[in-house]
C-alpha positions in Angstrom: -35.1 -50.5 4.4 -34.0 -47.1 3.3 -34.6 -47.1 0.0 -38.1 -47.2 0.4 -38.6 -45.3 3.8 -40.7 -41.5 3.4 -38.9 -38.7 4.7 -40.3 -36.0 7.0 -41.0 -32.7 5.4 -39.2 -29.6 6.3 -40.1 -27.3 9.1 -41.6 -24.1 8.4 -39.4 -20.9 9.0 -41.3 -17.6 8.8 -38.4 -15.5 7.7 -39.6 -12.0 6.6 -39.0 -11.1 3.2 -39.4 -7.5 4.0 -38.2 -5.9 7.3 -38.6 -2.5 9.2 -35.0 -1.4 9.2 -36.5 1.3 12.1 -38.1 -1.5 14.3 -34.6 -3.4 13.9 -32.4 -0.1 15.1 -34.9 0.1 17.9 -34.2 -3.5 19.1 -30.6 -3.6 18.6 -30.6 -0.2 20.7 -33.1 -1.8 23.3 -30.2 -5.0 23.1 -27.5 -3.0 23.6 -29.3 -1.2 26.5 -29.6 -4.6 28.1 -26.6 -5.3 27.9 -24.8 -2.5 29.4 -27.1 -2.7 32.2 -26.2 -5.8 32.6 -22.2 -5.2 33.1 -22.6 -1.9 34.9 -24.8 -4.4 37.4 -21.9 -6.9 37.6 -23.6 -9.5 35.6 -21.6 -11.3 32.7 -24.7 -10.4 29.6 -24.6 -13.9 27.4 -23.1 -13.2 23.7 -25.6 -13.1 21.3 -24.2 -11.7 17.6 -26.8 -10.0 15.4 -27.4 -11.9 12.1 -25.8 -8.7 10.3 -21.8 -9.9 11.4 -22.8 -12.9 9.7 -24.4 -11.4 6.4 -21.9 -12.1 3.3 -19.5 -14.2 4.9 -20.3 -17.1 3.1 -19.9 -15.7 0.1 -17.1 -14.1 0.9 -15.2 -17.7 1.5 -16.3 -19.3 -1.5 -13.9 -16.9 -4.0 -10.8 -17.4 -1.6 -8.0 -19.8 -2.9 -5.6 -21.7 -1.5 -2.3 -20.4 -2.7 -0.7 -23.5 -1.4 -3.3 -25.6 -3.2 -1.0 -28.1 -5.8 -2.7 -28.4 -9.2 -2.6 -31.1 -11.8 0.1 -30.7 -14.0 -0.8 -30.6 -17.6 0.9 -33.9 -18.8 -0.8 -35.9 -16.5 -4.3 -34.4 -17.3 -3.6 -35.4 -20.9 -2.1 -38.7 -20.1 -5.3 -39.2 -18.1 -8.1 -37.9 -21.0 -5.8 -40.4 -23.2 -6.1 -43.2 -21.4 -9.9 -42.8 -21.0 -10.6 -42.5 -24.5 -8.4 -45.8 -25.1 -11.0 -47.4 -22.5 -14.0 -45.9 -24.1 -12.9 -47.2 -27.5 -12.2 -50.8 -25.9 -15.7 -50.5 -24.8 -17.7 -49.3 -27.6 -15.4 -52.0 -30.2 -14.1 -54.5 -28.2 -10.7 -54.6 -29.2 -7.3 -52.2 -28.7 -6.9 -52.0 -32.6 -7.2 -48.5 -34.2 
């Protein structure tokens, strides 16, 4: 039953809170290195993008808008907030008389 079933705990991530921005230069440098070894040895190097292409894209998304995005027009918003306060009436009276 799954209301009742326990669920497993999260896994642990040791993320650094603070990092060596010299010791992360020095492996993206050693990376790259790799890499161009790689292709001047024929060999396809596998993609592997650094966590810094990713940084702020997320919040970068959450501020666009759709420009085609079709809002509620402002009659039916108030047609809508009307008729909900006739049903909360009904409900707390009991009746449809004002």
């Amino acid at each position: 039953m799954a209301l009742f079933s326990t669920r497993s705990p999260r896994r642990f991530r040791g993320v650094h809170i603070y990092t060596s921005e010299r010791k992360d230069k020095l492996d993206r440098l050693v990376a790259e290195a790799k890499r161009e070894e790689q292709i001047a040895q024929g060999e396809t190097p596998e993609y592997r993008p650094d966590i810094e292409s990713y940084r702020g894209k997320f919040a970068q998304n959450l501020h666009k808008v759709d420009p085609n995005r079709k809002r509620l027009h402002p009659g039916v918003a108030i047609a809508i907030i009307v008729v909900l306060l006739i049903l909360w009436h009904y409900l707390m009276t009991g009746s449809f008389r004002f």
